[in-house]
SERO-4910 file (N, C-alpha, C, O; in steps of 0.05 Angstrom, whole numbers):
BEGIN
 pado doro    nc1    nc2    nc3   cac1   cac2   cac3    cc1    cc2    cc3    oc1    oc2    oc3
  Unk    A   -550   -677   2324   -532   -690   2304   -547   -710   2288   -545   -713   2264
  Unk    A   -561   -722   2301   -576   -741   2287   -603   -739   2273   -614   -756   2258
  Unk    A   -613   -712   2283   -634   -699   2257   -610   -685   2236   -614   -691   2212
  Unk    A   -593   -672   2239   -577   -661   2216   -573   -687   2198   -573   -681   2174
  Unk    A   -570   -713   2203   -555   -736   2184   -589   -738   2166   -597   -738   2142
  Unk    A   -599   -740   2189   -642   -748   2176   -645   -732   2155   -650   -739   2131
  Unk    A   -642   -714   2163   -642   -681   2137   -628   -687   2115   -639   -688   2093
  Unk    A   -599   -692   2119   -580   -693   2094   -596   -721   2075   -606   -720   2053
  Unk    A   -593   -741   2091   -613   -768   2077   -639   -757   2061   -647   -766   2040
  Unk    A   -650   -735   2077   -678   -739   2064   -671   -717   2036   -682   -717   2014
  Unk    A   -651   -701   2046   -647   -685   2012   -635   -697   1990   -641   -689   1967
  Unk    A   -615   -720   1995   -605   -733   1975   -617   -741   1969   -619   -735   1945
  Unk    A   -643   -766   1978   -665   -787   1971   -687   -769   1952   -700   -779   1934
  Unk    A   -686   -737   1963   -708   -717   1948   -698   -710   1917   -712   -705   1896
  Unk    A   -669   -711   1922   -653   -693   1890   -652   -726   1867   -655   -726   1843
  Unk    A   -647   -750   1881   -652   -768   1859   -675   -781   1859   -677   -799   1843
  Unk    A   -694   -777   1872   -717   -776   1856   -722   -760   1844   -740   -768   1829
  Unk    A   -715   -730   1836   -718   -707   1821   -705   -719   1790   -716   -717   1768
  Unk    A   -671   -736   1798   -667   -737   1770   -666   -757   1760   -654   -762   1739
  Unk    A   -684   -780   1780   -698   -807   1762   -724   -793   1745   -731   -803   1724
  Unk    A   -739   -764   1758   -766   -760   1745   -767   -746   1717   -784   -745   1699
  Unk    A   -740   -734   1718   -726   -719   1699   -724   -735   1684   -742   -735   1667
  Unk    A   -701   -757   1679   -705   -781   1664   -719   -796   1642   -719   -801   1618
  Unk    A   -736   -801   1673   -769   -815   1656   -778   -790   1640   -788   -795   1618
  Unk    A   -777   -776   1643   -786   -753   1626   -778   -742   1602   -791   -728   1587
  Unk    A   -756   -750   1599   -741   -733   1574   -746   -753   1549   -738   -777   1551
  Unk    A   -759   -743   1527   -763   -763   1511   -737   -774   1490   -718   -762   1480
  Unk    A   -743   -799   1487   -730   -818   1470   -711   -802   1452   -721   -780   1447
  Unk    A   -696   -804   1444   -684   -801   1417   -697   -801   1389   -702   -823   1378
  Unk    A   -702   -776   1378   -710   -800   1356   -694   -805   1328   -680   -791   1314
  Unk    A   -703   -839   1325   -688   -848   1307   -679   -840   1277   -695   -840   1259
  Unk    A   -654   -834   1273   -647   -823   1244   -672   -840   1221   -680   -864   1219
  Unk    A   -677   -818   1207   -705   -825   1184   -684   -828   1148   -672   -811   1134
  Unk    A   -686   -851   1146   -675   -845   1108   -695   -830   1101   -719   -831   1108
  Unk    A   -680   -811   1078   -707   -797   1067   -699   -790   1030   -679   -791   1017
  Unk    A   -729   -782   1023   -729   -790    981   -732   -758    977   -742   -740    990
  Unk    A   -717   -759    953   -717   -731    944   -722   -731    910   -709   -747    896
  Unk    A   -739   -715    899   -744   -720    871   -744   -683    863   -743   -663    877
  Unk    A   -746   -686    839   -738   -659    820   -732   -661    794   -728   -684    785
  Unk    A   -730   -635    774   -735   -634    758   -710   -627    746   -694   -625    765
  Unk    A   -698   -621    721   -673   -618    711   -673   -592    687   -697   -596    682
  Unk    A   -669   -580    677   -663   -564    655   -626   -558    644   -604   -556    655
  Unk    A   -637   -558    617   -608   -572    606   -597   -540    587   -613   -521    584
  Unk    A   -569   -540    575   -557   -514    564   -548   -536    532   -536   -557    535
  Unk    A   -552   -530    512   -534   -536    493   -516   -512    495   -522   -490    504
  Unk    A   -491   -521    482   -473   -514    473   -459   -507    450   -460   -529    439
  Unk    A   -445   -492    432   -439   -485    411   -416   -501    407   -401   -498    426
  Unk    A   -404   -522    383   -381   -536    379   -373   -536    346   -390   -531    329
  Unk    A   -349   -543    341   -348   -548    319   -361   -570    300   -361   -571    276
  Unk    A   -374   -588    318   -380   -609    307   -419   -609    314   -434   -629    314
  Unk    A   -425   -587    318   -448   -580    327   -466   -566    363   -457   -558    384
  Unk    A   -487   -569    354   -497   -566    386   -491   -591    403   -488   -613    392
  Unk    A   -490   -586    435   -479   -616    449   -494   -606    478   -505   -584    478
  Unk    A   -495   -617    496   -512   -615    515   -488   -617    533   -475   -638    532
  Unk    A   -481   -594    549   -458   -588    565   -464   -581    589   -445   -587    605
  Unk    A   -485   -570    600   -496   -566    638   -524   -573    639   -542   -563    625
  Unk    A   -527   -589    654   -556   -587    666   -561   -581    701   -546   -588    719
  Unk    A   -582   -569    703   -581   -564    727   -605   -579    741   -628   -580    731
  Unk    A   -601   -586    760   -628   -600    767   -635   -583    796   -616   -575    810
  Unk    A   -660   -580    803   -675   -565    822   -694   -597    838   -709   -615    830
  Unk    A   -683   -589    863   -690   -613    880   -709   -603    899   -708   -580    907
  Unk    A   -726   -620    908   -742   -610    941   -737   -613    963   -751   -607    983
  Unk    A   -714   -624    962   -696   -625    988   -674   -621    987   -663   -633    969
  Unk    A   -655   -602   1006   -621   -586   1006   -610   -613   1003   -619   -633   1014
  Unk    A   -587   -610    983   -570   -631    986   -540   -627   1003   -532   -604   1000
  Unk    A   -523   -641   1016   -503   -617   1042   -482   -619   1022   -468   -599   1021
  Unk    A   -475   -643   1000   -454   -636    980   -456   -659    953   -470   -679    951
  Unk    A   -431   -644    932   -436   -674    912   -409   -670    898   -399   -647    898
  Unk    A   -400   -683    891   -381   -691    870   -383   -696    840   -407   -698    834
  Unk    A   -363   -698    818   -370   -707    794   -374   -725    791   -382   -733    770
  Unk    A   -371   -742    816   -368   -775    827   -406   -790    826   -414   -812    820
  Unk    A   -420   -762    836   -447   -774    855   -467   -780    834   -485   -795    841
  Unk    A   -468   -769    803   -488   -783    793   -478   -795    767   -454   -792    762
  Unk    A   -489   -804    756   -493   -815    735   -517   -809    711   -541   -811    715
  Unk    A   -503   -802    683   -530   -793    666   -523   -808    646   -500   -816    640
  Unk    A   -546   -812    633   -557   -815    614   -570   -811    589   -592   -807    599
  Unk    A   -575   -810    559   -596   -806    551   -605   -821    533   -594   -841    522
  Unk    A   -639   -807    527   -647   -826    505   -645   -806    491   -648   -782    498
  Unk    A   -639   -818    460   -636   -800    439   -654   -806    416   -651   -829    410
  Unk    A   -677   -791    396   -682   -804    371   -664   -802    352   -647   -785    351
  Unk    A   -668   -828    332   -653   -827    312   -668   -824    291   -693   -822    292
  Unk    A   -648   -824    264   -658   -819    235   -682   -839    232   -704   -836    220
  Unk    A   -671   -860    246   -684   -886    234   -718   -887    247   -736   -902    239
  Unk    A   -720   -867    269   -744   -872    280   -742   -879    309   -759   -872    325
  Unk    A   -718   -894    316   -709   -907    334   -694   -891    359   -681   -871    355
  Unk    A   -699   -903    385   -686   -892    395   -661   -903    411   -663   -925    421
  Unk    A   -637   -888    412   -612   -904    429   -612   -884    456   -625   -863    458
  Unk    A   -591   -898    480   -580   -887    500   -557   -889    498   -547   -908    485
  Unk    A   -541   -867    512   -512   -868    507   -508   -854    540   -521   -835    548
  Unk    A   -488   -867    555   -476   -851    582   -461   -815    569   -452   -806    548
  Unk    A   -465   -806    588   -449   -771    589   -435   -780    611   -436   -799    627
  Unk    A   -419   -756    605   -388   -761    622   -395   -731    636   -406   -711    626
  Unk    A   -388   -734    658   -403   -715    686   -363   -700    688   -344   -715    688
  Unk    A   -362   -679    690   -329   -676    693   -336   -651    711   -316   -637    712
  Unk    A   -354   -642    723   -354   -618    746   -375   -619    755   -394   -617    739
  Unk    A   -381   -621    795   -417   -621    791   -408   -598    827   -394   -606    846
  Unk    A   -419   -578    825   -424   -566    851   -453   -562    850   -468   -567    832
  Unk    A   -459   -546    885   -484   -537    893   -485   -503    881   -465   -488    880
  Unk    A   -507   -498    876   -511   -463    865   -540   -453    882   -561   -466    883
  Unk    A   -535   -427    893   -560   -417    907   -585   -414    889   -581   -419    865
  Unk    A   -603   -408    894   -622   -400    872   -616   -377    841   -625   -376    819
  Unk    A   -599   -365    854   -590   -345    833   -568   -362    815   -556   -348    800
  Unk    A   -562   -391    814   -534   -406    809   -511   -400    812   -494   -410    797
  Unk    A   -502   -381    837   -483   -377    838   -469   -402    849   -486   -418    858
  Unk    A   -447   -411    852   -440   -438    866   -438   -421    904   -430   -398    910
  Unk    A   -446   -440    918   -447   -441    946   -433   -466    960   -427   -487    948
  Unk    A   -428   -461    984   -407   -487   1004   -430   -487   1014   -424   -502   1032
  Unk    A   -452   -483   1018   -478   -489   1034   -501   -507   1025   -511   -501   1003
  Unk    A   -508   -525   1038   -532   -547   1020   -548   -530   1011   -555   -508   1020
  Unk    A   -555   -541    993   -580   -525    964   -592   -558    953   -587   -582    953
  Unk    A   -617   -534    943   -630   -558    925   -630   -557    892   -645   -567    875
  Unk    A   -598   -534    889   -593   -530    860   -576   -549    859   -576   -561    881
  Unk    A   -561   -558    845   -547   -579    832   -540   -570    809   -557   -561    793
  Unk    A   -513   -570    802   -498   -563    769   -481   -579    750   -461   -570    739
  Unk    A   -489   -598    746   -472   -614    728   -452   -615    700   -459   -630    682
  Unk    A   -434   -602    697   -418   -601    669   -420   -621    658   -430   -636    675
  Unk    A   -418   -635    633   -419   -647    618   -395   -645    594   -384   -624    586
  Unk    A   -391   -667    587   -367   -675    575   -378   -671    552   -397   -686    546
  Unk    A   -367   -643    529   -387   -650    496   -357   -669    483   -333   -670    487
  Unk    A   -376   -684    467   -368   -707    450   -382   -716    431   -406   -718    430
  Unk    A   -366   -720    416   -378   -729    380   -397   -741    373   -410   -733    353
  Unk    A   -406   -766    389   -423   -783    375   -443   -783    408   -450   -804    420
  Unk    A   -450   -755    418   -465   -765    437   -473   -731    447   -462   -711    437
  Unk    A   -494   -729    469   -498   -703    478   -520   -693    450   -537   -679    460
  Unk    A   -523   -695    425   -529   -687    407   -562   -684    416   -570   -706    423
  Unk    A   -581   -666    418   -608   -660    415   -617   -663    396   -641   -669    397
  Unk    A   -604   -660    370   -612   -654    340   -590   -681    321   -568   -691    325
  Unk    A   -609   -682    304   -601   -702    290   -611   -698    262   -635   -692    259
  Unk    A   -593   -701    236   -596   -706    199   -633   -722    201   -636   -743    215
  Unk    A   -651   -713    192   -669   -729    179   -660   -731    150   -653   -713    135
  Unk    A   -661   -765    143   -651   -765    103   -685   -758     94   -690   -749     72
  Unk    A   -706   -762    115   -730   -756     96   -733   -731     91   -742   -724     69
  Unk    A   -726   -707    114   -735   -678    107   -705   -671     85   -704   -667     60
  Unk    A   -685   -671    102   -656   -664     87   -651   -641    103   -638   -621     95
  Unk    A   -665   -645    133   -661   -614    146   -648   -633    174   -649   -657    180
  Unk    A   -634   -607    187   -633   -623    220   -652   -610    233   -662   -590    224
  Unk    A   -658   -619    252   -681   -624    275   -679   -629    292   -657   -639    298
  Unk    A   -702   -626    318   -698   -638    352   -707   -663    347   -725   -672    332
  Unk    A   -693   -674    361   -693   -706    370   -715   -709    390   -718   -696    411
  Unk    A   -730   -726    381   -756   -725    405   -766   -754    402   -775   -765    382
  Unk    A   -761   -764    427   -752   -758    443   -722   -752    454   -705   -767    445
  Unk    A   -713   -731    472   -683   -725    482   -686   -721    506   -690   -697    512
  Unk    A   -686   -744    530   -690   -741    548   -658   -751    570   -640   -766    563
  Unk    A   -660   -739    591   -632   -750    613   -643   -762    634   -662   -750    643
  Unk    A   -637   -784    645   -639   -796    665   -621   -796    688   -599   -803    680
  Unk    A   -621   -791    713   -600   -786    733   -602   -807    759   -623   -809    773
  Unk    A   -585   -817    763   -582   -833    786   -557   -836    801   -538   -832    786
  Unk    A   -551   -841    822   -548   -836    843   -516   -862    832   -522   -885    825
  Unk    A   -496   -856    832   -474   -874    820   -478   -900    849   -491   -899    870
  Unk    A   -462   -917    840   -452   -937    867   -434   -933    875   -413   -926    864
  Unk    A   -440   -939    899   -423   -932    922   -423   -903    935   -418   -901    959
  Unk    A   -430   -877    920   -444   -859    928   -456   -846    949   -457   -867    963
  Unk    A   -463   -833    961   -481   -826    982   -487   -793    976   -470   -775    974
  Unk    A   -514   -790    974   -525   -763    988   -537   -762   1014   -547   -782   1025
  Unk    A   -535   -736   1023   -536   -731   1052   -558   -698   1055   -551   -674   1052
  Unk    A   -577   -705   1059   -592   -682   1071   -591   -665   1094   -607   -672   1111
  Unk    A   -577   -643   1099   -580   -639   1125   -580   -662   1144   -599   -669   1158
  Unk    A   -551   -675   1141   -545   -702   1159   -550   -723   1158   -535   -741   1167
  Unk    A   -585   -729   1139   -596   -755   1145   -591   -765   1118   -589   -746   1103
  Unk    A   -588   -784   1108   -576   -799   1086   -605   -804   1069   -627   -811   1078
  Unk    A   -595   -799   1035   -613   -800   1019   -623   -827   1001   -613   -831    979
  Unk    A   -641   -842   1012   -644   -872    992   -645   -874    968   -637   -893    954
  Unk    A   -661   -846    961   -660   -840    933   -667   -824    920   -685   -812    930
  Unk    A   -660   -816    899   -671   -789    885   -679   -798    859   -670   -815    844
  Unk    A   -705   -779    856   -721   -787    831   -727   -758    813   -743   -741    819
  Unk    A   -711   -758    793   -718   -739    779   -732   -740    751   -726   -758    736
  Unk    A   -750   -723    741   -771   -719    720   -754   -723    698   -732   -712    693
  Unk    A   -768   -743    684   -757   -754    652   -758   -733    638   -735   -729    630
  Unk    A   -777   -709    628   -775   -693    615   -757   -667    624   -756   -659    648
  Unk    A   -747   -656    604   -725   -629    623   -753   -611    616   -770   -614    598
  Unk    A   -748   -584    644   -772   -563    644   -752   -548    622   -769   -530    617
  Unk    A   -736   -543    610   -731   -527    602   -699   -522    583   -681   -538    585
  Unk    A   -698   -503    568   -666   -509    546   -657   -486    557   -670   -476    575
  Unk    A   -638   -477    551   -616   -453    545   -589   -462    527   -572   -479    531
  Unk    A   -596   -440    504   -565   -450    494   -542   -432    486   -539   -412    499
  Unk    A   -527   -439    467   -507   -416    465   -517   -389    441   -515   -364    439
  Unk    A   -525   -405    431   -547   -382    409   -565   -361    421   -571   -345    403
  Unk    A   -573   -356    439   -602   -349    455   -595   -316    448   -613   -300    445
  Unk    A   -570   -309    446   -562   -281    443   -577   -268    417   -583   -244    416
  Unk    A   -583   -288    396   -596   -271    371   -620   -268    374   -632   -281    391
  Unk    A   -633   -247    358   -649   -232    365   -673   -246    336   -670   -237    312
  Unk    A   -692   -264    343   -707   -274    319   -726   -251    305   -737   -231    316
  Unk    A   -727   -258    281   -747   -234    261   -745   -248    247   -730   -266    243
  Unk    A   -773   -235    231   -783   -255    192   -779   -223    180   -780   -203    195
  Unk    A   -775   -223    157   -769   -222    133   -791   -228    112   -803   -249    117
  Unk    A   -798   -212     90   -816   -218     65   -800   -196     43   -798   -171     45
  Unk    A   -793   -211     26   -786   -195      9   -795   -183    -13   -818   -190     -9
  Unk    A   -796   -168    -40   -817   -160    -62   -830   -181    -68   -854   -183    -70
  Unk    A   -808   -202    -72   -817   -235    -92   -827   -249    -71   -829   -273    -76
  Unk    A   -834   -243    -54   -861   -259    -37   -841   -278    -23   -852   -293     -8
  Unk    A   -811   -280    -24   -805   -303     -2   -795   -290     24   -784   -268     25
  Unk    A   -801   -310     56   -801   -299     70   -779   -314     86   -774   -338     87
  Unk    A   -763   -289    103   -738   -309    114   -748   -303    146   -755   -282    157
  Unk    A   -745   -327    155   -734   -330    190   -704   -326    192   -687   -343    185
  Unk    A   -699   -301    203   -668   -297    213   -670   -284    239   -686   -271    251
  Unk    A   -642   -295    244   -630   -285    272   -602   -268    267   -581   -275    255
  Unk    A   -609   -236    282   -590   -216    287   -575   -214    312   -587   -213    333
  Unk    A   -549   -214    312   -538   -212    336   -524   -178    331   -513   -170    311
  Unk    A   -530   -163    359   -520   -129    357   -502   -125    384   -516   -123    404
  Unk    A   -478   -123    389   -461   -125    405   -469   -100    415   -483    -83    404
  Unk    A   -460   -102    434   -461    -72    467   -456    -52    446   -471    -39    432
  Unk    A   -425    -54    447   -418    -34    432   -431    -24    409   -437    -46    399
  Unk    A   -441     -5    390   -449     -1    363   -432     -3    349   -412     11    353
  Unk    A   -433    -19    329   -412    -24    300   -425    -24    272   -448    -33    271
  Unk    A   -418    -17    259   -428    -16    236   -421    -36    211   -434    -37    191
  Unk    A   -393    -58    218   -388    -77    209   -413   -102    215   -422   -108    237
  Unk    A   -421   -116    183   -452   -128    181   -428   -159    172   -412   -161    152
  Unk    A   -433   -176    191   -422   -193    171   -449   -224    172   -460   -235    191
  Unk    A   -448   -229    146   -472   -254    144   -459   -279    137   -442   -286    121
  Unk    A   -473   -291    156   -474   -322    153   -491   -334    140   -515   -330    142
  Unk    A   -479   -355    119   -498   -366    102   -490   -402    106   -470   -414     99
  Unk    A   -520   -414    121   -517   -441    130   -517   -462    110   -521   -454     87
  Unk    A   -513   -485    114   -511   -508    101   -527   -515     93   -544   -500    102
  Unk    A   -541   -535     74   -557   -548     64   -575   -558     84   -598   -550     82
  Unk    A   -570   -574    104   -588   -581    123   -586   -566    149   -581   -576    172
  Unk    A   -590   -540    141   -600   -518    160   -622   -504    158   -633   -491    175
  Unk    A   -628   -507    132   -657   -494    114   -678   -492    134   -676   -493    159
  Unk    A   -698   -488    118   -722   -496    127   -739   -464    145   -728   -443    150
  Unk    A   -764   -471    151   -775   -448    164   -790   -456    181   -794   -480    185
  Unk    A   -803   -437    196   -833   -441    218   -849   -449    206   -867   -450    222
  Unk    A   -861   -459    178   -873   -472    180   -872   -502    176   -890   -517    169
  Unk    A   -843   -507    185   -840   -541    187   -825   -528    214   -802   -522    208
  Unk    A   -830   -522    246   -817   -511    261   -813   -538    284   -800   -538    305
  Unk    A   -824   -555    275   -837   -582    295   -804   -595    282   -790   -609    297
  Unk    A   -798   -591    262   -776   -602    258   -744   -583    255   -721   -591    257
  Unk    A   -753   -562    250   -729   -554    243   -739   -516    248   -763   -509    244
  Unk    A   -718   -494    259   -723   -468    264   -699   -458    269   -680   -473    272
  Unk    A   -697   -433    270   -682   -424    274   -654   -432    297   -630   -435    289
  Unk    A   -662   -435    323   -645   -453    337   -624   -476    320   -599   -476    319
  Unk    A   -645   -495    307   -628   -517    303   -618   -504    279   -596   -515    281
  Unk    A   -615   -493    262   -601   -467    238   -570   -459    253   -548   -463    242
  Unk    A   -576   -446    284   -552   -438    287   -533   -451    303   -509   -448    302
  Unk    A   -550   -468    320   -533   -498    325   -519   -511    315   -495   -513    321
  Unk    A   -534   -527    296   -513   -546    277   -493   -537    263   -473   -551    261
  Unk    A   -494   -510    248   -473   -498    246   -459   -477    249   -448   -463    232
  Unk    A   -463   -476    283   -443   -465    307   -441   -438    297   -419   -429    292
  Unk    A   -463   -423    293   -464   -392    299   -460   -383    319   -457   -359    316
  Unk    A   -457   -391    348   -440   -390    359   -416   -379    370   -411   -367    391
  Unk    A   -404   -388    350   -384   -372    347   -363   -349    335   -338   -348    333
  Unk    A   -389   -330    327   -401   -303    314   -393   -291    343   -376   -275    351
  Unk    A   -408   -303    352   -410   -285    384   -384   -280    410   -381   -263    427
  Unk    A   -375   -297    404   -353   -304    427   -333   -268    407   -335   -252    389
  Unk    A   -316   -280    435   -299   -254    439   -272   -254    420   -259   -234    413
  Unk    A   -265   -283    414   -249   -281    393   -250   -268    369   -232   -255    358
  Unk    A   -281   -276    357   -290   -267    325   -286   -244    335   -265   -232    334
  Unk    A   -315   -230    352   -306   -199    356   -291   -185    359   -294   -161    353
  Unk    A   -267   -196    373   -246   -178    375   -230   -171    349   -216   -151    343
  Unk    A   -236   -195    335   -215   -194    303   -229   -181    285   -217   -170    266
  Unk    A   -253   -181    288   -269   -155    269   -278   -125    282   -289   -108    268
  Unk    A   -273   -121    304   -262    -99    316   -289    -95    323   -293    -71    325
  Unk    A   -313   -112    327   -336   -124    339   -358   -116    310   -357   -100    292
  Unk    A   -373   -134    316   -388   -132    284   -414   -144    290   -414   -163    306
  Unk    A   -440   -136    277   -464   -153    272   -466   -175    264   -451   -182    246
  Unk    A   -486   -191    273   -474   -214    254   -505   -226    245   -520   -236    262
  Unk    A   -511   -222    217   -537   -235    201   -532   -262    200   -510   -272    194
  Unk    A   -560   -277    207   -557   -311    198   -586   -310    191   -604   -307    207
  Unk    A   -588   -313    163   -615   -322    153   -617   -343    146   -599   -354    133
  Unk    A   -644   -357    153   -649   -391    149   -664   -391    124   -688   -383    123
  Unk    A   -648   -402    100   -661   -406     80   -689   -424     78   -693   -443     93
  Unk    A   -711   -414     56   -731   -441     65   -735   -456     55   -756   -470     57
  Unk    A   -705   -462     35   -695   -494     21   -678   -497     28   -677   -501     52
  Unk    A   -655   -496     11   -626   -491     19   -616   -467     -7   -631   -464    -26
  Unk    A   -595   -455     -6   -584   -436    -22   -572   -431    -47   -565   -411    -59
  Unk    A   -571   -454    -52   -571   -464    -88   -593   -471   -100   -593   -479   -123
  Unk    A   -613   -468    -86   -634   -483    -95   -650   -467   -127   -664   -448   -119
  Unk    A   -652   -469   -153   -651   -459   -168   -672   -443   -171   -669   -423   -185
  Unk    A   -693   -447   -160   -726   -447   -168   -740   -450   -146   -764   -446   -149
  Unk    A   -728   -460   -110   -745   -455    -90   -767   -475    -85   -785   -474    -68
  Unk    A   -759   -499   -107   -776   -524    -98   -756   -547    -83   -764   -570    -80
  Unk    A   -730   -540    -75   -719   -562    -52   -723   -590    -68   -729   -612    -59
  Unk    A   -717   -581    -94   -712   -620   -114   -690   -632   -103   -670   -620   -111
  Unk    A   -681   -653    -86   -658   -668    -87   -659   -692   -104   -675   -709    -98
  Unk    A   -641   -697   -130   -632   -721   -139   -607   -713   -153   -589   -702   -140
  Unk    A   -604   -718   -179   -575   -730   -192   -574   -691   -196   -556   -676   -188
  Unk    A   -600   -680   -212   -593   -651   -219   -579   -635   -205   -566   -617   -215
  Unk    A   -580   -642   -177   -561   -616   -153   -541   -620   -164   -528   -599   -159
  Unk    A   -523   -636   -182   -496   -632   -186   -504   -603   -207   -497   -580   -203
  Unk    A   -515   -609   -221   -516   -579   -234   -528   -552   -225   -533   -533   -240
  Unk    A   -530   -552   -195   -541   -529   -184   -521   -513   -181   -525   -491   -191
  Unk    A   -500   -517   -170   -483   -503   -175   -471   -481   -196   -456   -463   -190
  Unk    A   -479   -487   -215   -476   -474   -243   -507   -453   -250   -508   -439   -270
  Unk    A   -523   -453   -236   -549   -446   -235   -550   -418   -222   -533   -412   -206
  Unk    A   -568   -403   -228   -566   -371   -206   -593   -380   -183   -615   -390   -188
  Unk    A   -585   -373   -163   -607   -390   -141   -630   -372   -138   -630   -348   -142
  Unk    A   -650   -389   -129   -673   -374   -128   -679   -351   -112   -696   -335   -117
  Unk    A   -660   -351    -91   -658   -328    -62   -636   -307    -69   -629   -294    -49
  Unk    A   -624   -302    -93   -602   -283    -94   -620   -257    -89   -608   -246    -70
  Unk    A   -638   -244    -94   -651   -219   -106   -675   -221    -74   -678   -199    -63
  Unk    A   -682   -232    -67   -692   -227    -40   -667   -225    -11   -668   -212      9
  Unk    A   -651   -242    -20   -625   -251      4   -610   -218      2   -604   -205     23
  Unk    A   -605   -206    -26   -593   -175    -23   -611   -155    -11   -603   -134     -1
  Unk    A   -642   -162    -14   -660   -141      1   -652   -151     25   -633   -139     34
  Unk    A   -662   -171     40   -651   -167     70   -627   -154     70   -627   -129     73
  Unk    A   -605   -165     66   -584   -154     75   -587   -122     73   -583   -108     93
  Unk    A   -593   -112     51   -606    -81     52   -612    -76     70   -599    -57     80
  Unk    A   -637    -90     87   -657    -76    106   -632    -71    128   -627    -48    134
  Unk    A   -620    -90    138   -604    -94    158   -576    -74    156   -562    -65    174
  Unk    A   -576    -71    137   -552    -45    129   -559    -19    135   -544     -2    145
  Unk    A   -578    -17    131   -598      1    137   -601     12    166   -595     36    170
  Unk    A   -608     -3    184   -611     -7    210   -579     12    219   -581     32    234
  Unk    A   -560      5    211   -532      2    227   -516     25    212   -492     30    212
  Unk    A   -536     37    199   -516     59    177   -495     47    162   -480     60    148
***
């Protein structure tokens, strides 16, 4: 009886030393790490009545983020102006989910990020009137800045984010125009047009042309300021494309040639003073090359 009690003593005394050694053994915890996350952004203009506007950017991060709200950042930009100068103005964030690499939106942390953007009148603008050329143009600098709102929190796979730093310059545009198809033009009389063709799925044979504003002009060889893009931006070619126009023209081509003055211009030297009031009354210098394109393009579509 009293070796059986020795025995039981000596196995209990054996099993917690087993799980004091266990114990000492199992390592520490380790301590939750804050951690920094930086990335780059690419932005979409938009087609409006009141011009191009900067409406999604997406930013690509190096670390999954687990979620975000319209709430979690805050943007920014710097804009150039006419004057030389540059301003910032806040964007208004009104939808922001996570998107897999393909952008589809996902409930799963990603390191895509999708921000909507609020378009508005006096802001969002990339392009801006120069009074020295008389053309519009990219604003350069047009940069977004993103930060992290107050009170906020990102969360990485659990561990909380101190901060995120993303690249001043965007890698990249997309806009609503991207659908036309760019080509030059030379006509008998030696002038040469930069235009953009849009050709719907369907084949149609309805050609309809757009002819831009005064400060849409211009060509590739002032492209640092002004091209085709900013031609169909500022005045919202655009919306050639959407499904409304097409449906009401029972779908149609649609010509936009960028003059390389503007379209009254009498003689093709781009004079602005008191005489433009009499341009109007004038036969413009592009009538007899402007009907050869349209020819060529008629052409094309039977």
């Amino acid at each position: 009886m009293k070796s059986r009690s020795r025995l039981l003593l000596q196995t209990a005394a054996g099993l917690l030393a087993l799980s004091l050694a266990a114990c000492t053994a199992a390592p520490a915890a380790s301590e939750e790490k804050p951690a920094e996350a930086s990335g780059t952004y690419a932005y979409h203009i938009g087609g409006y009545d009141w011009g191009g506007r900067v409406d999604e950017v997406t930013l690509t991060l190096d670390a999954p983020v687990d979620n975000v709200s319209k709430d979690t950042f805050q943007v920014k930009e710097t804009v150039e102006t006419d004057d030389e100068k540059t301003k910032e103005n806040d964007l208004t964030v009104t939808e922001a989910y996570l998107t897999d690499d393909k952008g589809e939106k996902t409930d799963k942390a990603s390191k895509y990020v999708t921000l909507k953007l609020k378009p508005e009148l006096d802001r969002g603008n990339p392009l801006y009137f120069s009074g020295k050329t008389g053309y519009n143009t990219w604003a350069d600098p047009y940069t977004l800045t993103f930060t992290v709102a107050e009170g906020q929190k990102l969360e990485s796979e659990g561990n909380p984010l101190t901060s995120v730093t993303i690249d001043e310059k965007a890698t990249g545009k997309t806009t609503a125009v991207d659908e036309y198809k760019e080509a030059e033009f030379k006509a008998s009389d030696g002038i040469t047009y930069d235009y953009g063709l849009y050709e719907p799925a369907d084949k149609a044979k309805t050609l309809f042309v757009w002819l831009h504003g005064q400060g849409e002009g211009g060509s590739y060889t002032t492209k640092d300021a002004t091209n085709l893009k900013v031609c169909e931006l500022a005045g919202d070619a655009s919306f050639f494309l959407g499904a409304d126009f097409q449906e009401a023209t029972g779908g149609a081509n649609v010509l936009v040639p960028m003059c390389p003055t503007y379209w009254m211009d009498p003689d093709g030297t781009k004079e602005i003073g008191a005489e433009c009031l009499d341009y109007g009354y004038r036969e413009s210098a592009y009538t007899k090359s402007l009907v050869e394109l349209i020819d060529k393009v008629k052409k094309l579509h039977g």
